[in-house]
C-alpha positions as CSV (number, residue, x, y, z in Angstrom):
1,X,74.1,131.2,95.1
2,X,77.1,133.0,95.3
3,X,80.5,131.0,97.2
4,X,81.1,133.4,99.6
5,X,77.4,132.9,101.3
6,X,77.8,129.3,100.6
7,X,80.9,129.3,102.7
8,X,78.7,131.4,105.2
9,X,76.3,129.1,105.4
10,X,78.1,126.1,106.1
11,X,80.3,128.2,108.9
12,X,77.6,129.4,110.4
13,X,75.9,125.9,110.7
14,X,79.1,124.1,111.9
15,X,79.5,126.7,114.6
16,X,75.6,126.8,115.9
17,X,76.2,122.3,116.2
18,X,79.3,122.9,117.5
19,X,78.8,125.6,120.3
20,X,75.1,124.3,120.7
21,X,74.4,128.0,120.4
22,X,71.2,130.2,119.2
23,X,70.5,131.9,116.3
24,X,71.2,135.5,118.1
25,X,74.5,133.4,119.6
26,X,75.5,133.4,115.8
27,X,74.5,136.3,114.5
28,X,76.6,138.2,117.3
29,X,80.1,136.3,116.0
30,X,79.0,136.6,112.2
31,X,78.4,140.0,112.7
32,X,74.9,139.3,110.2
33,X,71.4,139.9,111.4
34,X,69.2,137.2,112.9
35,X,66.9,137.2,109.8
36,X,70.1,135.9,108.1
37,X,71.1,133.5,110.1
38,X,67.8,131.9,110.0
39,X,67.2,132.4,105.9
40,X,70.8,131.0,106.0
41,X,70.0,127.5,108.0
42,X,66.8,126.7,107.3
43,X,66.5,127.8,103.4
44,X,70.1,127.9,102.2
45,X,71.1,125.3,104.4
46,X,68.7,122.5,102.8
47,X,69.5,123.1,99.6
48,X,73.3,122.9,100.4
49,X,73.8,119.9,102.8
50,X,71.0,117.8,104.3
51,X,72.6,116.5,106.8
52,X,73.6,119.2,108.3
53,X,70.2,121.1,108.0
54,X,69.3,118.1,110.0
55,X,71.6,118.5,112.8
56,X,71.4,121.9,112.8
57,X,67.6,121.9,113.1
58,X,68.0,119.4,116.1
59,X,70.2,122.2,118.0
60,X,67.9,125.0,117.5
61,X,64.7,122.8,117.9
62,X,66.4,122.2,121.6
63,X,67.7,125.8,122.0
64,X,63.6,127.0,121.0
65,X,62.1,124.4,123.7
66,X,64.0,125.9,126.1
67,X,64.5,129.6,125.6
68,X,61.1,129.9,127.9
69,X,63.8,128.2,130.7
70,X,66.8,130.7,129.9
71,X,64.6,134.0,129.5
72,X,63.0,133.0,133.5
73,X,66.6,132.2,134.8
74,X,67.5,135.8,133.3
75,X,64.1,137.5,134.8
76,X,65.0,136.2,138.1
77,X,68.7,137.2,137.8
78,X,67.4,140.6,137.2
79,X,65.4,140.8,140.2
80,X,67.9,139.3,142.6
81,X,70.4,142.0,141.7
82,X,67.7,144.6,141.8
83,X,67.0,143.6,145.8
84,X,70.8,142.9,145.8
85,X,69.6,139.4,147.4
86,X,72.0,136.5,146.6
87,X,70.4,132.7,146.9
């Protein structure tokens, strides 16, 4: 593997732990797709540094059990602006 996706990989996993972010969180500051972003931490990722495949995995296993919460909260945003209603 070549150093300079190394050094992605690793950045890109330090931010998504840090920021408690989502894959498409990442991929917007990397400026890289979402397919690389998760080819980068859940292939490259394990082969690079366990430990942080682990932690990373726990933030996006959270971010997935939620995202059914977040995409509601935006439906409903969309809908109260729409009928310009404000609860």
């Amino acid at each position: 593997m070549k150093d300079y996706i190394e050094e992605r990989v690793l950045e890109i996993a330090r931010y998504i732990i840090d920021n408690n972010t989502t894959v498409r969180g990442a991929a917007q500051v990397f400026n890289v797709s979402k397919s690389t972003v998760h080819k980068d931490v859940h292939e490259r990722l394990l082969r690079i540094n366990r430990d942080l495949y682990r932690r990373c995995s726990a933030v996006l296993e959270k971010n997935k059990a939620e995202r059914h919460i977040r995409g509601g909260m935006a439906t409903r945003e969309k809908y109260m602006k729409q009928q310009n209603i404000n609860y």
